[in-house]
C-alpha positions in Angstrom: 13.7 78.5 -56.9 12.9 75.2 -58.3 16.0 73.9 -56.8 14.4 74.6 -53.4 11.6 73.0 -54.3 13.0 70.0 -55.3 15.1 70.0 -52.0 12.1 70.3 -49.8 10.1 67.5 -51.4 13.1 65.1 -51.0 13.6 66.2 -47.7 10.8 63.5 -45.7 11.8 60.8 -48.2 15.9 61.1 -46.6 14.4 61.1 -43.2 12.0 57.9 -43.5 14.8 56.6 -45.3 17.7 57.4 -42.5 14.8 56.4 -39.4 14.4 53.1 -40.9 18.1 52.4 -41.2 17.8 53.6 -37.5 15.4 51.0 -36.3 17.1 48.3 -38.4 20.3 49.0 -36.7 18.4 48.6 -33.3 16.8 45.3 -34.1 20.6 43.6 -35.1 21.8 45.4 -32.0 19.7 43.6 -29.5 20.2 40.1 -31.6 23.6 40.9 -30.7 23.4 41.7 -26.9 21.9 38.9 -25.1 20.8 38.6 -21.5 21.3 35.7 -19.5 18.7 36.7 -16.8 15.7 37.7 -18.7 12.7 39.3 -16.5 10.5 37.4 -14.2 7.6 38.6 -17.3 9.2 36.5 -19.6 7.2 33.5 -17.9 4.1 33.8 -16.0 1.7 31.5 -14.1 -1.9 32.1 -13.5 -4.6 30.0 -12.7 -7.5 29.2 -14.8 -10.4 26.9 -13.1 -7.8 25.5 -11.1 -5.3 24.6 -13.4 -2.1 26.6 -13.6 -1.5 27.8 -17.0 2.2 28.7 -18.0 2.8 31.4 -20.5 6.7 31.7 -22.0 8.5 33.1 -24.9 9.6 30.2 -27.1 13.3 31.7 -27.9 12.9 30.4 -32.2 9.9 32.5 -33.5 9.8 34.6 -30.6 6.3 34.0 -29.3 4.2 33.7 -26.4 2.7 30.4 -25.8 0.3 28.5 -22.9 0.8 25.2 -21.6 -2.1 24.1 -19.0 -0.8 21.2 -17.0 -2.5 19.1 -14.5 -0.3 19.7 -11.4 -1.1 16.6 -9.3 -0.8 14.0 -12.3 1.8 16.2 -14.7 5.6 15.2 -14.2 8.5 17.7 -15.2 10.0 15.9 -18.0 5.9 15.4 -19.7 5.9 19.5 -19.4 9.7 19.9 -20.5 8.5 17.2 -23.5 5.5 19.4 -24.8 7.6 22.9 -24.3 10.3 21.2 -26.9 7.2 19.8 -29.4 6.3 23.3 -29.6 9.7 24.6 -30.6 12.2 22.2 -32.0 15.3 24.8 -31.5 15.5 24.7 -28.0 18.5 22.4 -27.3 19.0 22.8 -23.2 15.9 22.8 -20.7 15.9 22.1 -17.1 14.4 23.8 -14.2 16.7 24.0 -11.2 15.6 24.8 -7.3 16.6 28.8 -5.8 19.4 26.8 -4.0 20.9 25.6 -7.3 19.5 22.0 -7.5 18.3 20.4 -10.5 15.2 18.8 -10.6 14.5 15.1 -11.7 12.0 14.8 -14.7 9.7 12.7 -11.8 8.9 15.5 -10.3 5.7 16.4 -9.7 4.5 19.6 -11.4 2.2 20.6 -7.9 5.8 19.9 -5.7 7.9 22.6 -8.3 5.1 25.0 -8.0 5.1 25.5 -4.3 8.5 27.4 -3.8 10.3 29.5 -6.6 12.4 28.3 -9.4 14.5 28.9 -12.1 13.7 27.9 -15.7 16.4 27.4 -18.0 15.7 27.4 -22.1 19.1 27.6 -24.0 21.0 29.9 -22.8 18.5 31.8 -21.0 17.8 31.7 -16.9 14.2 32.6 -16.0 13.3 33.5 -12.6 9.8 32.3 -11.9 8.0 32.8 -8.9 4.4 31.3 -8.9 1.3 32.1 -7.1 0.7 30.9 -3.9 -1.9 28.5 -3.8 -3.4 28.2 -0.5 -6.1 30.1 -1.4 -6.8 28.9 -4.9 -7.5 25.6 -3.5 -9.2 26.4 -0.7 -11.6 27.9 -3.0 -11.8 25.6 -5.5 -11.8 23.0 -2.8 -15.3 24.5 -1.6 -16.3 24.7 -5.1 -15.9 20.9 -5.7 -17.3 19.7 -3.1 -20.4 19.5 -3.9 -19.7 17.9 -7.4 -17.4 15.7 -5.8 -20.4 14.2 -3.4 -22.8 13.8 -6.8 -20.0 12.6 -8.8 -19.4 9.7 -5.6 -22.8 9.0 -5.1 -24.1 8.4 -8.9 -20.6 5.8 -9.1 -21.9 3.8 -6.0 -25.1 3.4 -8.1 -24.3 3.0 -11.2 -21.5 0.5 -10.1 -21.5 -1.3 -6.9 -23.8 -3.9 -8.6 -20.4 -4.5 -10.7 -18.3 -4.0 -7.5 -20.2 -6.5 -5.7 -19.7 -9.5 -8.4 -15.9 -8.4 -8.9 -15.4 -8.4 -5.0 -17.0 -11.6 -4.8 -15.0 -13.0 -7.7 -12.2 -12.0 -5.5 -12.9 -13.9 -2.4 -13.3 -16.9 -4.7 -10.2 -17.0 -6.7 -8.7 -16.5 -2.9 -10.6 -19.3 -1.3 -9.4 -21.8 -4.7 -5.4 -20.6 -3.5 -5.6 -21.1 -0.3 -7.8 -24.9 -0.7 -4.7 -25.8 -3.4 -2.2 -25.0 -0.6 -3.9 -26.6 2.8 -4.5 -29.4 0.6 -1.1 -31.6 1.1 -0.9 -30.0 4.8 -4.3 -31.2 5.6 -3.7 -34.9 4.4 -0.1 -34.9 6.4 -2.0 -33.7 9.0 -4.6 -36.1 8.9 -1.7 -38.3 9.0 0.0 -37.5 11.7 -3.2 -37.2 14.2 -3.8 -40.7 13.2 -0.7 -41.9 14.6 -1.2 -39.4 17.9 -5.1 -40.7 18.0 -3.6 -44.5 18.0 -0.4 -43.7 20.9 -2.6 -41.9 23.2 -5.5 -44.3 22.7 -2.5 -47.1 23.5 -1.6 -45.4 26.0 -4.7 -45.0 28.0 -5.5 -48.2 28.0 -1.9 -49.2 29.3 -2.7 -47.4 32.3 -5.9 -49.2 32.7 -3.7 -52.4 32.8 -1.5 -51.1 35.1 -4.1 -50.1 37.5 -6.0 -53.8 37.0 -2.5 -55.2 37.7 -2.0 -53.4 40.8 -5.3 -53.7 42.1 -5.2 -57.4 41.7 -1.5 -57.9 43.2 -2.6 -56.2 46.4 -5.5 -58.0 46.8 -3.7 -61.6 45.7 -1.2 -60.9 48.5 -4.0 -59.3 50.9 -6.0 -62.7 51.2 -4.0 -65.2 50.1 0.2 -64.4 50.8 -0.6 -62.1 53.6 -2.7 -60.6 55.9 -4.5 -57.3 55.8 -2.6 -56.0 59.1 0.9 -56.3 56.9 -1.2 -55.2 53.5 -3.0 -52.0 55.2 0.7 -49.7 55.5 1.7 -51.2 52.3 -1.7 -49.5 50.2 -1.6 -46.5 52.6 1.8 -45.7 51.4 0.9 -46.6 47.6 -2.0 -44.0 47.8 0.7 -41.9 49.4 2.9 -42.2 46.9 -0.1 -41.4 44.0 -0.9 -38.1 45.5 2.6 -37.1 45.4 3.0 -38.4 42.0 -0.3 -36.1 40.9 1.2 -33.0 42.7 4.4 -33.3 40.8 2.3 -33.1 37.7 0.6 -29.8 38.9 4.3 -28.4 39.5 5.5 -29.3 36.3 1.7 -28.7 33.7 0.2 -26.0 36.1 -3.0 -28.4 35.6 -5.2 -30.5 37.8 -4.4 -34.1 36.8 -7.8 -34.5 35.1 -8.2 -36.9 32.5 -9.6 -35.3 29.4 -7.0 -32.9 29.8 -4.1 -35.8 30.3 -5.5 -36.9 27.5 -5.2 -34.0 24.9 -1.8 -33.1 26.7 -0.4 -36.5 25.9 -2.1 -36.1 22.0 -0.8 -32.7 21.3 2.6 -34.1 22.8 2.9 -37.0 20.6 1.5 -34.7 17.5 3.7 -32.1 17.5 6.6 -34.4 18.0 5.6 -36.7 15.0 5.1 -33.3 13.2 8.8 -32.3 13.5 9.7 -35.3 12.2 8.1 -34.9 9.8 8.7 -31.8 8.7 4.6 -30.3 8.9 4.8 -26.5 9.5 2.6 -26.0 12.0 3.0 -21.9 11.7 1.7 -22.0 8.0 -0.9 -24.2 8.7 -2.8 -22.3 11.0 -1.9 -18.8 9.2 -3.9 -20.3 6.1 -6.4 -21.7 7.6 -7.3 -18.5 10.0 -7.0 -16.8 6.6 -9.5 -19.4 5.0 -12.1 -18.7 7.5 -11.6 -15.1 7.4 -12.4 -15.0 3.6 -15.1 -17.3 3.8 -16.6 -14.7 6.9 -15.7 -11.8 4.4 -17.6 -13.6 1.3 -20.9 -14.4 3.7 -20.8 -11.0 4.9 -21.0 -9.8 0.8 -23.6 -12.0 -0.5 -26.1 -11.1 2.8 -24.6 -8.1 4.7 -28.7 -7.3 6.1 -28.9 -10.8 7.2 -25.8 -10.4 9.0 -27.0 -7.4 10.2 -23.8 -5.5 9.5 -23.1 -2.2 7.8 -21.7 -2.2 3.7 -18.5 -0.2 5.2 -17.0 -3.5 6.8 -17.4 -4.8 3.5 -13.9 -4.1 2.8 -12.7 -5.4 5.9 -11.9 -9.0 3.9 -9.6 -7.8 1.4 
């Protein structure tokens, strides 16, 4: 009898003892047999105030862990960085497209969220499928919006004092450049219209000559070689011959043979021929100085945009 009672008060002791060599046996078992896929659970995303917020298992201490990433400033390789601070035994970690393509560590965290991918950690594939977010940020969008507006309006106070003085800092540092560059153009410019100015000024009187010459032949051989009767068809036909001469000129300018425009035809002539020579780029000179006056318009418009009687938007017109 007291052998049976010994028996039965042994008999839970074997059975704890045989279910916890049980249990032990099952945790080396599934050390042993690993999955390659592991379920879509093993990593999660959720959104939290806009954010997404990625939950995994890091594979060394076995534990679940949150990474919040800013999606539109966060890069691939800065969240695959901070996944391998928080567990030094991970060894392999990429994250590869449904279609098999691997992503670049550039990527932008709000591109790989939009479609499905696959996350690889070791040896380990995981299947992740994220939200969609159309409707996240359409809410949050509404959300914000407000704040957004305040958050605009208090910086344009509280700053465009500042703004003002850098912008106008700006247009003078611009102004300095382009004056240290149209300086040697300007004075071969002013140059080469001195030697245009003194040709067509030459010039013009030449024809006054020639006209005193002519005028003074005709009438030398009107009253003292010949008579007017033989002088008359000889001016008719010289006037004659004038006309035609100013015709041609119409045919080949597509201008009335007037002369202040003779004039500045004959200047820009002789200019841009003296400018070839030598060498004066015309092109850049008139690209810096349309630029010149453009800044100078822009920094007017800055320091008095009422007395100009335009709005602060075309401010940034000049930059």
């Amino acid at each position: 009898m007291a052998v049976l009672a010994e028996l039965w008060r042994r008999l839970p002791l074997a059975a704890g003892y045989q279910a916890r060599n049980v249990r032990l046996r099952l945790q080396l078992c599934s050390g042993v047999f690993y999955s390659t896929q592991a379920p879509s659970s093993d990593v999660t995303i959720q959104y939290n105030h806009g954010l997404p917020v990625v939950t995994l298992t890091l594979p060394s201490r076995n534990e679940r862990c949150q990474f919040t990433i800013k999606p539109m400033s966060t890069t691939l390789g800065q969240f695959l960085k901070d996944i391998q601070k928080e567990d030094q035994g991970i060894d392999r970690l990429a994250a590869i497209s449904a279609d098999g393509t691997k992503f670049s560590s550039g990527t932008l965290m709000n591109d790989l969220l939009k479609n499905d991918f696959q996350l690889v950690i070791n040896k380990a594939t995981h299947y992740v499928r994220p939200p969609p977010m159309e409707n996240l940020q359409t809410e949050y969008s509404e959300q914000l919006d407000p704040i957004k507006c305040m958050v605009q309006d208090l910086h344009t106070v509280f700053y465009y004092d500042e703004y003002l003085l850098q912008k106008e800092q700006r247009f003078l540092q611009k102004l300095e450049r382009l004056k240290e560059e149209l300086q040697p153009l300007e004075e071969m410019k002013r140059s080469i219209m001195a030697v245009a100015e003194a040709r067509t000024t030459r010039l013009k009187w030449v024809g006054l000559a020639y006209l005193s010459t002519q005028g003074g032949a005709l009438a030398w051989l009107t009253w003292w070689v010949y008579s007017w009767d033989i002088m008359e068809p000889v001016t008719y036909f010289i006037t004659y011959g004038s006309a035609i001469a100013f015709y041609a000129y119409f045919l080949l300018t597509k201008l009335d043979y007037v002369y202040p425009e003779v004039t500045d035809r004959q200047f820009l002539h002789i200019f841009y021929k003296k400018a070839k020579v030598k060498k004066f780029d015309v092109e850049k000179y008139n690209r810096l100085k349309n630029e010149f006056a453009e800044t100078e318009k822009s920094l007017r418009r800055l320091r008095s945009p009422l007395q100009l009687k335009l709005p602060i938007e075309q401010l940034h017109e000049g930059q």
